[in-house]
N, C-alpha and C positions, 0 to 999 in steps of 0.2 A: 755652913752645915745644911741650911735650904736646901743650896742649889745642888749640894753633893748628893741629897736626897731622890730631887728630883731629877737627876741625872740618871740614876742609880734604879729607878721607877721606869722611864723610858725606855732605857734597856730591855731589862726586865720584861716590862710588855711585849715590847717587840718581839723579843725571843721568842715569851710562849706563845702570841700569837703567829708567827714564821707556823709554827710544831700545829698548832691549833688548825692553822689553816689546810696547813700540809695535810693534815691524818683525815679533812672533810671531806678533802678533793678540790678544795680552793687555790687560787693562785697564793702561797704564801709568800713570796717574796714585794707582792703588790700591797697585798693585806699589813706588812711588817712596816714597809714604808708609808702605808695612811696611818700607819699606829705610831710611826715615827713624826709624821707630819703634825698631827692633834696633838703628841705631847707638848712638841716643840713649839708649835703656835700657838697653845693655850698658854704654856707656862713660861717662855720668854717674849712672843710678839707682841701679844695684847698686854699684859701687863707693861710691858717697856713701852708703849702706846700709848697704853692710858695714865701710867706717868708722867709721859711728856705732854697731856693734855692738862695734867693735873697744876704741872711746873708751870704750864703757859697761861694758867687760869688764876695763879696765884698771883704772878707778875702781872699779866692785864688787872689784877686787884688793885693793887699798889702797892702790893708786900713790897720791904727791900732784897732789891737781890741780892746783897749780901749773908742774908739769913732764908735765902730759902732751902737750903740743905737744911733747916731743923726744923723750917715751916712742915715740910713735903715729907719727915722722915714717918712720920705715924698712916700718912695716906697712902704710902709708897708699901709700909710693913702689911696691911690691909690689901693692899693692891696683890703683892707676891703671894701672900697667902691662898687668897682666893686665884689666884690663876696656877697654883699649885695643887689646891682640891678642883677643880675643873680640868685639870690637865690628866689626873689620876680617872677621873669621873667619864672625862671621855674616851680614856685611852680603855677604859674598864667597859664602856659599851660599841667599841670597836671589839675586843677581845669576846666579849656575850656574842655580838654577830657572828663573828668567824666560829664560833663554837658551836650555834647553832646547825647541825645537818638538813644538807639544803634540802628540798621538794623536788621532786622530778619535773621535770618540765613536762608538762601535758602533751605534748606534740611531741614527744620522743618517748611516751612510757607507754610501754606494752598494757593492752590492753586486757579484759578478759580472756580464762582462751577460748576456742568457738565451740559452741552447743556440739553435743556427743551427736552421732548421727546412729540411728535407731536399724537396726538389723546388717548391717556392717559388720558383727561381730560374729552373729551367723556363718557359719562357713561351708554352706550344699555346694559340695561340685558337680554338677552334670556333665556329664561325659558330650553333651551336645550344650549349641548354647541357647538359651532361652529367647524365643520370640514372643513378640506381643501377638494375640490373637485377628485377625483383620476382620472389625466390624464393616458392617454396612451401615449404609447412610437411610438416616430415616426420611419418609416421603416427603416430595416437597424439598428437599435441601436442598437440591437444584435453581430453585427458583428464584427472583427477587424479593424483598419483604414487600408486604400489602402497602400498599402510600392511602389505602383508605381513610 
């Protein structure tokens, strides 16, 4: 009944987060598969892991291995447990991220737009076009600066 649980939870995640990713602009089928990955390695690799470390730890004891199926059954029910809420717990902060709407990236987000430009809005036609007036040079422009 665990494991049809935890089956049943994996899915589940994946799916809304596929949807979850999909609707942010995320890649969801990459998203769907690391929500696939952290179920399935939280809730069958490591615990079946740390089972088998559990089994090798009892025999290096001196348990008889005849009886370690009833040694290992309480460490093993403890074991599943916890890699079934860690499995839920990660696949739960994989799903938070993808739901999360990303930040723009600074190097590709528009910026301000640019200061208004002041009498551009004006609009005198003159029938001729406007020159600038031609000053003179005041005395002395000619010359080099003083090296005094």
């Amino acid at each position: 009944m665990l494991s049809l649980f935890g089956i049943f939870a994996i899915v589940m995640f994946a799916i809304y987060t596929f949807r979850s990713a999909n609707s942010n602009g995320r890649n969801g089928a990459l998203w769907a598969v690391i929500s696939l990955a952290v179920g399935i390695g939280l809730q069958w690799v490591i615990p079946l892991v740390a089972a088998m470390v559990v089994g090798v730890a009892y025999i290096a004891s001196g348990s008889n291995i005849d009886t370690i199926e009833q040694d290992i059954m309480w460490p093993a029910t403890v074991i599943s447990f916890a890699g079934l809420g860690l499995s839920i717990l990660g696949m739960w902060f994989v799903h938070w991220h993808v739901s999360q709407i990303p930040d723009e990236d600074p190097a590709t987000a528009s910026g301000p737009p640019p200061p208004p430009v002041f009498g551009d809005s004006l609009s005198f036609k003159a029938e001729e076009p406007r020159e600038a007036a031609a000053q003179s040079k005041p005395e002395g422009a000619d010359l080099p600066p003083n090296r005094d």
